[in-house]
NUROMI-421565 format. One line per 4 residues: their letters; for each residue x, z, y of C-alpha. Coordinates in steps of 0.05 Angstrom, whole numbers, plus 5000, padded with zeros to 4 digits. Example, Ala and Ser with C-alpha at 12.3 -4.5 7.8 and 13.67 -1.06 7.14 Angstrom:
NUROMI-421565
as) 5246:5156:4910  5273:5143:4979
***
This chain:
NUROMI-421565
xxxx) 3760:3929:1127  3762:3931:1050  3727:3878:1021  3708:3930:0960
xxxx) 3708:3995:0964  3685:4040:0912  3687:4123:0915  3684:4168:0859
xxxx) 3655:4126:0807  3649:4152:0746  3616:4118:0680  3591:4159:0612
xxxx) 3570:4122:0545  3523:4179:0510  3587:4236:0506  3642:4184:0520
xxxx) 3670:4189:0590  3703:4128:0610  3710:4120:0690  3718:4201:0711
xxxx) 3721:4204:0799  3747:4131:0812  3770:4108:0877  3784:4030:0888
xxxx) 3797:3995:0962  3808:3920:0952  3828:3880:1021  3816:3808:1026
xxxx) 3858:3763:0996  3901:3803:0954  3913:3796:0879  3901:3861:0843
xxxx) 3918:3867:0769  3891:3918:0728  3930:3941:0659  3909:4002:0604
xxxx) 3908:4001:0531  3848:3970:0496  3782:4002:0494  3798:4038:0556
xxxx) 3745:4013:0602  3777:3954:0645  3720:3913:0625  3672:3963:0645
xxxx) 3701:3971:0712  3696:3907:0720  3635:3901:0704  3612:3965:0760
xxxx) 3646:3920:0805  3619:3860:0800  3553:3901:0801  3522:3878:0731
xxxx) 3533:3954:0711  3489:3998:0757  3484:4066:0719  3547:4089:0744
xxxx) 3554:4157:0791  3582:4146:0859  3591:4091:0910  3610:4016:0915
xxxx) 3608:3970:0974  3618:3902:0984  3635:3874:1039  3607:3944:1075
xxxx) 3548:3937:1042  3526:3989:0990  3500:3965:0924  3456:4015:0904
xxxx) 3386:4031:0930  3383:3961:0957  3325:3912:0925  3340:3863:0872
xxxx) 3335:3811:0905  3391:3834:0965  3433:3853:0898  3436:3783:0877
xxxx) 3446:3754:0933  3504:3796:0959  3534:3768:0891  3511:3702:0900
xxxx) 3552:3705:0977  3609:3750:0951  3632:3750:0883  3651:3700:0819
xxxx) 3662:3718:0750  3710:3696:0698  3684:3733:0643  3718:3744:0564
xxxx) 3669:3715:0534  3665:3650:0573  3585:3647:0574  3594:3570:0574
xxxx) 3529:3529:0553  3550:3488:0500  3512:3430:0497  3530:3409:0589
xxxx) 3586:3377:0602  3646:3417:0642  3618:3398:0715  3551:3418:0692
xxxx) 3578:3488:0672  3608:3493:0737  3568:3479:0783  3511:3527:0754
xxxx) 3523:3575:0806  3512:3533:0856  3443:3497:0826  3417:3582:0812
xxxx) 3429:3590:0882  3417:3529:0922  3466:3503:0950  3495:3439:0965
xxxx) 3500:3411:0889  3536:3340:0910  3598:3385:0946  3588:3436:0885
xxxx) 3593:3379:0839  3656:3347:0888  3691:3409:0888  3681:3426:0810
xxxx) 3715:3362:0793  3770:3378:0845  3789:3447:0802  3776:3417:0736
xxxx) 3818:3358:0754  3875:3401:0773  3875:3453:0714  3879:3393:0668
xxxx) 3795:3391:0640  3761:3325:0630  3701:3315:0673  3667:3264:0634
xxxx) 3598:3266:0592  3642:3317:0534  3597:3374:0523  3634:3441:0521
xxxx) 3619:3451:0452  3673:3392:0439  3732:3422:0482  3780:3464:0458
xxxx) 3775:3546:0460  3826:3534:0522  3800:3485:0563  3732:3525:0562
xxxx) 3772:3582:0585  3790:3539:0647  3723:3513:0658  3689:3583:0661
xxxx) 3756:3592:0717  3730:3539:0760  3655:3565:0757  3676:3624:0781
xxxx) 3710:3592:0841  3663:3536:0856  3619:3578:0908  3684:3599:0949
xxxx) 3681:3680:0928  3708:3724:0974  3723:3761:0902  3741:3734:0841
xxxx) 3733:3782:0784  3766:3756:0716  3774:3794:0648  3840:3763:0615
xxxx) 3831:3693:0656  3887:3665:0614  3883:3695:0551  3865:3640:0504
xxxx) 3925:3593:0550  3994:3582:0530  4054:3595:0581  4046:3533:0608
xxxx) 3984:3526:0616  3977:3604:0641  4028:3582:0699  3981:3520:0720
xxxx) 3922:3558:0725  3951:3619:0768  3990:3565:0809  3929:3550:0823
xxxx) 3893:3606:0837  3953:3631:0883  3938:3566:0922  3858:3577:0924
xxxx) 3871:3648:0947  3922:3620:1003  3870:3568:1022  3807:3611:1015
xxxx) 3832:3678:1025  3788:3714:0971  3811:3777:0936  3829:3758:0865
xxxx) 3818:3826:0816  3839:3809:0740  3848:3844:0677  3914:3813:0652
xxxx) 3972:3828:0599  4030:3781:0611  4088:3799:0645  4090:3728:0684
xxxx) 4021:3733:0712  4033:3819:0730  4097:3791:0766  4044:3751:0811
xxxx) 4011:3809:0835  4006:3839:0896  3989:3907:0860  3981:3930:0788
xxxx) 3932:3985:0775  3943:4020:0705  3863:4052:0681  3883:4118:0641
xxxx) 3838:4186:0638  3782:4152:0677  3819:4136:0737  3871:4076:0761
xxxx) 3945:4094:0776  3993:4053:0815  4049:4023:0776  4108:4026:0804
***
């Protein structure tokens, strides 16, 4: 069974057609890169994914369940269960420390905050981010890059949906973080699905997905 499967979705902004009759299955555990020139709606699929963009036409489950026509409240908490985020933008609050960040998931949703907390400093520790009393707004534009990574792993996803993960990281530090990740996704067995652009992380992937004329193409 496919963790995600989504069946001719298709996505309009007032006369712009971006996502035109798109069909996705994602199985568990595998890394899934998707590639296409900017402005071409990667984010926005991910976005329909990760079900934070509902106006779209035609299906997505997760995890068999369907995502529309289901109450709010079973919305967020098949994303609370299923998915994490790594989004662009980071959506760090500045002024809590890196665990704090972190572990916000876990203290929206209720669970255990002291293994939350445990296993935040765990990922930190090994992508290389202090987890002292340093607010965010004192870390560098990487290192927040890799904090909003390990909030989106700290409830154990059986997705993780990233946009650029490792764009603000240099070569080294890209190869830590998706050593890492390949390790998680080993350990955990959660489908990781990621917008990315360098050759060394595409080389990672189990597939790469190219989003041109509203649909995704295999690249071969």
């Amino acid at each position: 069974m496919s963790i995600i499967e989504a069946r001719n979705i298709e996505r309009s902004f007032d006369d712009l057609t971006v996502l035109s009759g798109l069909d996705l299955d994602v199985a568990q555990g595998e890394f899934l890169a998707i590639v296409g020139r900017s402005g071409v709606g990667k984010s926005t699929l991910l976005a329909i994914l990760g079900t934070h963009d509902l106006d779209h036409g035609g299906t997505l489950k997760i995890a068999d369940t369907p995502t529309k026509d289901i109450s709010s409240g079973a919305l967020a908490a098949l994303r609370r269960e299923y998915l994490g985020f790594v989004f662009q933008d980071f959506y760090l609050l500045p002024a809590l420390t890196a665990t704090e960040n972190v572990i916000l998931p876990t203290v929206f949703s209720g669970g255990n905050l002291e293994k939350a907390r445990a296993h935040a400093r765990d990922i930190l520790d090994k992508l290389s981010v202090r987890t002292d009393e340093t607010p965010t707004s004192l870390l560098s534009r990487g290192e927040r890059q890799r904090v909003a990574v390990a909030r989106g792993l700290v409830n154990r996803p059986s997705v993780l949906l990233a946009d650029e993960p490792s764009a603000s990281l240099d070569e080294e530090s890209e190869s830590i973080l998706f050593d890492l990740l390949d390790e998680l996704r080993r350990q955990q067995n959660f489908a990781l699905i990621a917008v990315v652009h360098s050759t060394g992380v595409l080389n990672r992937a189990d597939r790469i997905l190219e989003l041109k004329d509203g649909i995704l193409h295999e690249v071969i």
